[in-house]
N, C-alpha and C positions, 0 to 999 in steps of 0.2 A: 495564494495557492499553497496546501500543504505540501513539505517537505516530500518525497514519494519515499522515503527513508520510509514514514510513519503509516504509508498506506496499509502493510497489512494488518495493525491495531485498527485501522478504520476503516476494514471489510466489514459486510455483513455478516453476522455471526450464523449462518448457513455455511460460511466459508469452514467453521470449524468442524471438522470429522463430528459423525454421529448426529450434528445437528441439521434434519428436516422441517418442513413444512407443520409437523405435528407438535414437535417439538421445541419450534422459533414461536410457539403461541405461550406455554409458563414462562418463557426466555420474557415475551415482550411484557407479561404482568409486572415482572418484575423492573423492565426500563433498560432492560437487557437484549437490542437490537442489535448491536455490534459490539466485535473483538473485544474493544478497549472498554466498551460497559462490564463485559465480563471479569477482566482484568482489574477492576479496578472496584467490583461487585465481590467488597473483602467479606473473610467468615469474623464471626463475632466472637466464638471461643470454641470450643473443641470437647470431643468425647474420649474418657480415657479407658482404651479397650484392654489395657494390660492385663492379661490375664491370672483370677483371683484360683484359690485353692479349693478355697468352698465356700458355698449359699451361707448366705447372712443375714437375717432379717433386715439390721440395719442398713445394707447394702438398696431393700429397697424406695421405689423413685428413681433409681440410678440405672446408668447404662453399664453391664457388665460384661466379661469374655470370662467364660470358664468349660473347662472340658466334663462331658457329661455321655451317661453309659444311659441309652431307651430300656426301660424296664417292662413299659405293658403298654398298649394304644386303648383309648377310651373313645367311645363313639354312641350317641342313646339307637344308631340304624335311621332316623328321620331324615329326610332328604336334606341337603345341605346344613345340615347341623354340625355343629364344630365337632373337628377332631382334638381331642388329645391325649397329647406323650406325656404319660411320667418317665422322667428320667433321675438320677440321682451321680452326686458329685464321688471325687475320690473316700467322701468319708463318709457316704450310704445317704446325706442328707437329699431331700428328695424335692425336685420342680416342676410344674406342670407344664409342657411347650404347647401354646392353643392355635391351632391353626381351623380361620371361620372357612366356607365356603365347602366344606366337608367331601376334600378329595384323600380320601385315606391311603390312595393306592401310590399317591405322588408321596404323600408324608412316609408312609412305614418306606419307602426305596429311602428316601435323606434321612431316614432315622433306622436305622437295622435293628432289629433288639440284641443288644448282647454286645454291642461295636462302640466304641467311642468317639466322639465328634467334639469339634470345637463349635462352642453357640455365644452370639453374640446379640444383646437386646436387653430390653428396657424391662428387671426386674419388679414386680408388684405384689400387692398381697390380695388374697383373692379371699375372704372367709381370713381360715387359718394358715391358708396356704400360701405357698410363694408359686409366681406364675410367670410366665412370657409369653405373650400375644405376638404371633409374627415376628419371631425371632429374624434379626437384621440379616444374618449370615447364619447359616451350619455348614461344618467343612470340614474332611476327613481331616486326622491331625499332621499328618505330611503336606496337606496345603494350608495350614493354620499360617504358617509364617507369610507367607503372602500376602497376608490384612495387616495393615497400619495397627499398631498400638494404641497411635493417637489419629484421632478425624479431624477435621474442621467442621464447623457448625456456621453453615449460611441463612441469611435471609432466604425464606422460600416461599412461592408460589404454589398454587393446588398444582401438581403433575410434576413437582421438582420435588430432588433427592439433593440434601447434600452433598452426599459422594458422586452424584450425578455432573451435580456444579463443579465439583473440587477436578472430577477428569476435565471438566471444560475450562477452568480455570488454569490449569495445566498447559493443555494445550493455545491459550491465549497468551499467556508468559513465553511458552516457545513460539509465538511470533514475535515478541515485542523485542525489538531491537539492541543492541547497545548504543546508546549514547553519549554523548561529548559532556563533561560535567559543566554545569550549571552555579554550581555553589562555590560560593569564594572559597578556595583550598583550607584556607586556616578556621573556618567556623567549622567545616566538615571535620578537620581532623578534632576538634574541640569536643563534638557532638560522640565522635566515633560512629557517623553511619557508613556504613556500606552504600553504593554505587547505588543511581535509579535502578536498573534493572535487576539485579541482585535482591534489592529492598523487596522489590514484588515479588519477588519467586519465593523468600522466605516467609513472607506473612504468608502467604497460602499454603505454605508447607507448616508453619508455627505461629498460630494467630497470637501466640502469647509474647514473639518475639518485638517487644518495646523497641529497638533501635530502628528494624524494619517498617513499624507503621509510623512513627515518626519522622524518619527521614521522607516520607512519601507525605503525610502530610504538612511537613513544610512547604517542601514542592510544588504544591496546590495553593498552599497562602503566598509564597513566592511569585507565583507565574500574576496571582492575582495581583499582588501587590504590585507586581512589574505595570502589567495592562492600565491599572490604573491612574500610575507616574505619566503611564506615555498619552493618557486621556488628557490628566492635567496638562502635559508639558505641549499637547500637538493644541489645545486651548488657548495655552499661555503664548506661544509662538505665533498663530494669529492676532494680528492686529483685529480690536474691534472699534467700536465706536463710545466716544466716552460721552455719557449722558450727563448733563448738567441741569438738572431742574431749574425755572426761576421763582418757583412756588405759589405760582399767583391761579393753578387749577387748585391746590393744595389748600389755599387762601380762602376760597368758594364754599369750601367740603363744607357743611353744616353737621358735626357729628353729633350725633345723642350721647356725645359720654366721650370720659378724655382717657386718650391710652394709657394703659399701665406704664410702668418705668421700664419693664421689660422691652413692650411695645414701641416706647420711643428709644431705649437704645438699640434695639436690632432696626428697626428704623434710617437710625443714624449710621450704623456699619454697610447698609446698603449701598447709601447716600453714596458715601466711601467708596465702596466698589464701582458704581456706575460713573462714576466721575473718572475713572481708570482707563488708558485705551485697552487695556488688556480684561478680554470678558470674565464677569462675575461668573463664578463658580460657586454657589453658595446654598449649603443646605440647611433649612429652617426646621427646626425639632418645637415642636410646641402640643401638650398633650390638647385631649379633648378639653374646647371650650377654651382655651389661652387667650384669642384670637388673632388666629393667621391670617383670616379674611383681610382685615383692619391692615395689616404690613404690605399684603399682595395689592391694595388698595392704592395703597399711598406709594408704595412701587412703580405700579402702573402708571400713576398720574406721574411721577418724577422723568419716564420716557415719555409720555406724550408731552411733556414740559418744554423735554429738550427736541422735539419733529419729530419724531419715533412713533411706530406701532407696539400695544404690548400683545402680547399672547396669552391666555390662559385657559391651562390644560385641567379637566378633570377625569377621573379614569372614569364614569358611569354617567350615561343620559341625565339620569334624574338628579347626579350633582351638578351637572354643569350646567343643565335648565334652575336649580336652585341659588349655584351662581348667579348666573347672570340676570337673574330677578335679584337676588341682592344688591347687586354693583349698580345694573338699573335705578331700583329707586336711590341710593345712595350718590350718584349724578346726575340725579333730577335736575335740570336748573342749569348744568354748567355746559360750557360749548362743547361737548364731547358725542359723538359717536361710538354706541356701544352694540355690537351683533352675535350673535351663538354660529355653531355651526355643529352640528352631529351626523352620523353615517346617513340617518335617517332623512335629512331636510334634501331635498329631491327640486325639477322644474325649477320654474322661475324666480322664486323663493332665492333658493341655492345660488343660482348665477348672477342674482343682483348681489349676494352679499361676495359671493366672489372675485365680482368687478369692483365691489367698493372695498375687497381689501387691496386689490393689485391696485388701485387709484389713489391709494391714501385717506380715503375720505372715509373708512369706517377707522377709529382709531384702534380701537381694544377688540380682540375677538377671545368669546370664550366657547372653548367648545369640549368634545370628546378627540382620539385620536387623528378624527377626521381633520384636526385644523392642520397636520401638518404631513400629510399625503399629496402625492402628487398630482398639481391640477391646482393646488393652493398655492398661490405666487405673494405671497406681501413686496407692497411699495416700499418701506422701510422697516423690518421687524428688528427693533431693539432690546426688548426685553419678553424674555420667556417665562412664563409663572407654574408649575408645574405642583401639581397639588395630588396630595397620597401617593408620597415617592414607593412605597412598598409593591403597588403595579407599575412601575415605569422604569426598566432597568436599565443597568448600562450600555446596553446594545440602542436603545430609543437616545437616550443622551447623546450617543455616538451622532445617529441620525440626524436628530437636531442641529448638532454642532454642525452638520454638513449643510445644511437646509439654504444658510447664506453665503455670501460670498465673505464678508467682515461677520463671524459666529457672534449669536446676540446671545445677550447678559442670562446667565439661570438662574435663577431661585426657584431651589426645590423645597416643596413645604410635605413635611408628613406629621400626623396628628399619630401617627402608632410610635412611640417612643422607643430609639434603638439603644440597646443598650453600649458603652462608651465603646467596647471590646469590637462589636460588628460595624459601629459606624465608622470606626478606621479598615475593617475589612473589604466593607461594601461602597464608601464614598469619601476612601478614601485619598479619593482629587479632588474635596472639595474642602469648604470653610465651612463652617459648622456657624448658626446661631440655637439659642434655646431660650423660648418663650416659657420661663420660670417659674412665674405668679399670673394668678388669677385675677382679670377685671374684677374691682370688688361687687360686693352682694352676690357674688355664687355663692352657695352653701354646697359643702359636699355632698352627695346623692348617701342618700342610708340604702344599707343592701342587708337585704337579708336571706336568707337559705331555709327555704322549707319544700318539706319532702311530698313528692307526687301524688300522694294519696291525699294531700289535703286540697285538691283541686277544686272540690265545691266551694270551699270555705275563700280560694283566690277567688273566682268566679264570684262569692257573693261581694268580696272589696270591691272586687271592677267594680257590680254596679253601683255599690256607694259612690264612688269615684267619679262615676259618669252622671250619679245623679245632683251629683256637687259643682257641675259644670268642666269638668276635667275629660282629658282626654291621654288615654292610652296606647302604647304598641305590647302586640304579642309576638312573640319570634317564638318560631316553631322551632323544632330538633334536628340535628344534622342526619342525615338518614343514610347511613353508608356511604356517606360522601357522593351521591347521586344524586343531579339539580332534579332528574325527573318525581322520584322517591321524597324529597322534601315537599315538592309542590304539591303532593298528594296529602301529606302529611298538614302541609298549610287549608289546606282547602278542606281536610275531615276538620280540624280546631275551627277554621269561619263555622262551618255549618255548622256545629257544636253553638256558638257560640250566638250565630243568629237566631235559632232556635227561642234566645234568653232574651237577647237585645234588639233581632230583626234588624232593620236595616242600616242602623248605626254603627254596623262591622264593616270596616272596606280590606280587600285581600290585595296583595301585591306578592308576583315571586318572580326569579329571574326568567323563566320563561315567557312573560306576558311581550306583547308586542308594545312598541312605544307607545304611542296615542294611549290604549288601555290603561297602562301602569301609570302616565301622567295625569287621565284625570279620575283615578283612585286617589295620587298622590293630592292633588289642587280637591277632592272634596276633603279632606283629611284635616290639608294646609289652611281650610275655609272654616272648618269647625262643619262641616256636614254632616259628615262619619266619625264618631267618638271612639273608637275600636280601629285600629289596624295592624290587622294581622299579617305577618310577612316572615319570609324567610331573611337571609343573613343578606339579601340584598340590601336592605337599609343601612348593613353597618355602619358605613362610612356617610358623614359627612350632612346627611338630611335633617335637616333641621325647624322643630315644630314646638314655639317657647311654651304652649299652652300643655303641651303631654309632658306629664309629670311624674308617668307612673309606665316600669316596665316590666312585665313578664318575662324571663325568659327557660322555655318551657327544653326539660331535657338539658339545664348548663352543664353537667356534669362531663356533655360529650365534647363539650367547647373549651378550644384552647385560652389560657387567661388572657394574650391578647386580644384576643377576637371577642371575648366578655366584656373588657375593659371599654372595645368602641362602642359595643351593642348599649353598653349600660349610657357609656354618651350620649346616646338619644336623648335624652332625659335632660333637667339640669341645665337648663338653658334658656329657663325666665329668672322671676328673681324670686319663684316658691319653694315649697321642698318640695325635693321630690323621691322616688323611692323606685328602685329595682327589688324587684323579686325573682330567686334565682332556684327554681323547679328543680330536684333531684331527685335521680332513680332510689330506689331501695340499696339496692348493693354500688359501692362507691369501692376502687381502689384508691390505695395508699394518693395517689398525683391529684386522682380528683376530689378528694377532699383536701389536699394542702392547697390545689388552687380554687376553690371557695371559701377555705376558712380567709385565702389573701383580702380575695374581692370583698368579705365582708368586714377587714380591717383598714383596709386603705382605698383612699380614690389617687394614690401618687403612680401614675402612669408608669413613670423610670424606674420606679420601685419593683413594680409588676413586670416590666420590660425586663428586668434581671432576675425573675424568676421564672420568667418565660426561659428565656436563652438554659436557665440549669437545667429545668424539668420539659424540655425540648428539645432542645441540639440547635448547633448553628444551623445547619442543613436547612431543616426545616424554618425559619427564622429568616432566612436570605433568600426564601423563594427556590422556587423551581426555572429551570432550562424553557417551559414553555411560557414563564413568563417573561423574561428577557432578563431575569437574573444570572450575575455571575454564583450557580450552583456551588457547594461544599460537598464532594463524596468521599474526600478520604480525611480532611479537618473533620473533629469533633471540638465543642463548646471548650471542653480543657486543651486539647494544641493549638486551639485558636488564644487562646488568654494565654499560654503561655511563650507559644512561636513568634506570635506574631510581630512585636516588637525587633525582634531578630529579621525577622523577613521584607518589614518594611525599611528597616537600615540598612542590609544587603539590594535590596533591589534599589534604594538612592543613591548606595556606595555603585554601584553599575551606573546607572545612569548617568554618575558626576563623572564619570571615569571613559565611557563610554556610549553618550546618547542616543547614537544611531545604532546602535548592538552590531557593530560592523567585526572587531574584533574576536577570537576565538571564544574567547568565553561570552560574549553579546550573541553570537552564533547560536551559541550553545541554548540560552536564555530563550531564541527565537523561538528553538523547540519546543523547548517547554511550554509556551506561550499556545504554539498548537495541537502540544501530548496535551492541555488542561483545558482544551477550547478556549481559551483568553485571547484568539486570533485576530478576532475585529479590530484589538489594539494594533496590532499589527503592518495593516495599512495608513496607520495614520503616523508612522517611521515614513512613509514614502508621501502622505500629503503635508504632513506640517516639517 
């Protein structure tokens, strides 16, 4: 239960003066629901309104304040045709103020001729001239001192104002409480921050004030790093159950190929863990193609070894069906029970494999989120396998842990590579392995960047490609970040393209219904359909040895990690294979640094750390509605640089004070709830 200290930060932001029903709609674009989103909804940098002496060419682009005498109104008489004011500075030089929507009778009252005013806005050059469109402010010069010198400058939404934000950010500071310090006294006095609530009120009043956003984003890696001690520690303090394999399913396995040395030492670190009563915590780093399959494999079999159930989670239908037809045939043969389970699997179906987990007798379940929703009861779950950690966050972990009475073993596997800096942010209660080297005969994927206008000439490769016996995916373009908007998108590229090739195009996007998207995917998987077209649902994890060749149309719009899985497609027999990475005509500065990467490297970790520069941790950790512990006031540099600081402070607390019983553990609880890190929080009262 929150503190009630903290509720008015976690009112509605209706709660704050001025904000209606009209106005809580730019609030919510921007993810600004309540109080504390506002508060905590920093500006980025600032406008400096000091008022100059006079117009200055080079002045324009820039936001200026200078006092200015109306000299004559310009109007052509046309209905709504802009008005405008020449006006001229104390040294006759002269500006045009353009006001559209042609109410000349509101402009000549704010502009007098003959009167002076203070004007404040975005100077430009119009021709020869210098100009102001919709000056920010005019204001006799007896109310001139009333306006800031300086603004702050917010992220905004269509229908927000900065200065709009900045009263409301005001006014959310004056609710935010005083609290109890959090930070060990002697690093605070080191640092020289100022107090939490102080720290806020100043960045919003001086975004430039470094001791302010910094004390605030420790704070936030702090609480994190707290939440995540008490994950480990409420883990470690249950007893679990130690798996002892005796290798004789292990023994059966007929593999086509012997693991890397990678493979068998992460392997053997498992081994290690399960054998422990105290459950594995362990997250597996291995990029595209390492093979994790092959570890979660041999995982598995090591709990059904020892009388155990395993579990294995994929975040999307079509992987976990892709699962579980690997693992299938790859236990052809040996005494094992293997069954799926997804939202989708309904009737009888469903209840037989329900009863034969609650029975023992299905060993291994692999499924979607559905495996571990209520109404799933395993006979003995030992070990959890949990694949593409990037959708499954600490709140689902939390879940998990709770799911048994003795918490079974984790291994989290993610094939997107975290860079060293976030993997202590985000998991950081776990063990880390890294799948390093590649099963030999990969070659790495050749990439190359050509520009959208040469799409006939892609089109004619395809069908060399297809007529070579090969088979491709096209991935369409992100479209405003709207699932609906891409599938339109995917769907004009099929018909384009069947047009050429007819019905050896199959389409896949996240809107299709299961049944559909599965058998697009199985005629694909068959060699039916030599073409498949799809949006970014394939990213992860789908795997087709025969598709050698990938499109992808529009990369420009795509983040380098999300290019790096999509080009994984590929690159997964033993031929070459080749991506092709579509770009618009006009490129910014990021999006050519990250194409010229992908066409340098296939090193995942390499990319993973250019990702984290040219994106932010924020972005990079997920969002709040993915069950990620979110970053809004850390950035990528006070994460690399705090963070060491913050995870030593929060182990020097917890060695000192486990239960956060003490004043300053008190203190720490808050914080835990000012940063949403709360779910750790009940696990101080179960473990």
């Amino acid at each position: 239960m929150r503190p009630e200290l903290l509720n008015p930060l976690f009112a509605e932001v209706t709660a704050l003066k001025g904000v209606g029903a009209q106005l809580a709609k730019p609030l919510e674009k921007l993810g600004l629901a309540r109080v504390v989103d506002v508060a905590f909804h920093l500006p980025t940098g600032w406008v400096d309104r000091m008022p100059r002496d006079e117009l200055d060419m080079a002045d324009a682009g820039r936001v200026i304040a200078i006092t200015l005498t109306a000299i004559d109104y310009r109007t052509s008489g046309a209905r709504r045709s802009p008005v405008r004011v020449h006006a001229q500075d104390e040294k006759g030089n002269v500006v045009s103020l353009v006001y559209f929507g042609g109410n000349s009778g509101w402009v000549k009252k704010l502009l007098p001729l003959g009167e002076k005013r203070r004007v404040s806005g975005k100077l430009e050059t119009y021709g020869q001239e210098l100009q102001i469109v919709h000056p920010d402010y005019v204001v006799p010069l007896d109310e001139a001192e009333d306006h800031p010198t300086r603004e702050a400058i917010y992220p905004l939404s269509e229908g927000m104002t900065s200065r709009r934000l900045a009263g409301l950010a005001a006014q959310a500071v004056e609710r935010a409480p005083t609290l109890p310090e959090w930070i060990e006294p002697g690093l605070k006095a080191k640092h020289g921050w100022p107090d939490w609530r102080d720290a806020l009120a100043r960045i919003h009043a001086d975004p430039a004030d470094a001791k302010a956003r910094e004390r605030l984003a420790y704070d936030e890696i702090f609480a994190t790093q707290l939440a995540l001690l008490l994950v480990r520690g409420a883990a470690r303090a249950k007893r679990g159950r130690p798996l002892t394999g005796d290798g004789r399913l292990r023994d059966m396995l007929k593999l086509p190929y012997s693991p890397t040395g990678a493979q068998a030492r992460t392997i053997s670190e498992i081994e290690g863990d399960l054998a422990q009563s105290r459950p594995m915590l362990r997250l597996l780093q291995g990029d595209v193609g390492s093979g994790k399959t092959l570890v979660a494999l041999m995982s598995l079999l090591m709990a059904v070894e020892a009388g155990a159930q395993g579990a294995f989670l994929a975040p999307t239908e079509i992987l976990a069906r892709q699962h579980y037809e690997t693992l299938r045939k790859l236990l052809a043969g040996l005494p094992i029970e293997i069954a799926i389970l997804t939202g989708r699997d309904k009737g009888k179906a469903r209840e037989a494999t329900l009863m034969g987990v609650a029975d023992g007798s299905i060993h291994i379940l692999v499924g979607t989120h559905a495996i571990f929703q209520e109404g799933v009861r395993y006979h003995d779950l030992g070990l959890a396998v949990v694949d593409e950690q990037h959708r499954f966050g600490v709140a689902q972990r939390m879940m998990l842990q709770a799911k048994a009475e003795r918490p079974p073993h984790l291994l989290v596997m993610t094939a997107t590579p975290i860079p060293r800096t976030l993997t202590l942010a985000q998991y950081g209660e776990m063990d880390t392995s890294r799948l390093d080297e590649m099963p030999p005969g990969r070659e790495p994927i050749e990439t190359r960047v050509v520009s959208e206008e040469r799409l006939d000439a892609v089109v004619d490769g395809l069908a060399r490609h297809l007529s070579n016996g090969g088979q491709a995916y096209w991935v369409c373009p992100l479209v405003e970040e709207s699932e609906k908007s891409d599938q339109a998108a995917a769907e004009a590229r099929a018909e384009a393209l069947r047009q050429r090739f007819g019905e050896r195009v199959g389409l896949v996007h996240g809107r299709m219904k299961g049944p559909a998207k599965d058998a697009v995917m199985e005629a694909f998987q068959s060699g039916k359909t030599g073409v498949l077209v799809a949006t970014t649902v394939i990213e992860v994890g789908v795997d087709v040895p025969n598709a050698t060749l990938i499109v992808i149309e529009g990369a420009d719009r795509f983040g380098l990690a999300q290019l790096h899985q999509l080009r994984g497609r590929v690159g997964r027999g033993g031929g070459h294979s080749i991506c092709l990475l579509l770009r618009g005509q006009h490129l910014s500065e990021t999006s050519r640094a990250r194409l010229a990467l992908m066409r340098e490297t296939n090193d995942g970790f390499r990319i993973a750390e250019e990702d984290l520069r040219l994106r932010g941790a924020g972005e990079l950790l997920g969002t709040r509605q993915s069950g990620e512990m979110q970053f809004r006031l850390a950035t990528p540099e006070s994460l690399g640089a705090l963070l060491p600081a913050a995870n030593g402070d929060a182990r020097l607390l917890m060695d000192r004070d486990g239960g956060l019983e003490g004043d300053r553990g008190q203190a720490a609880r808050l914080a835990l709830y000012l940063f949403e890190r709360d779910a750790a929080v009940g696990l101080l009262r179960s473990g």
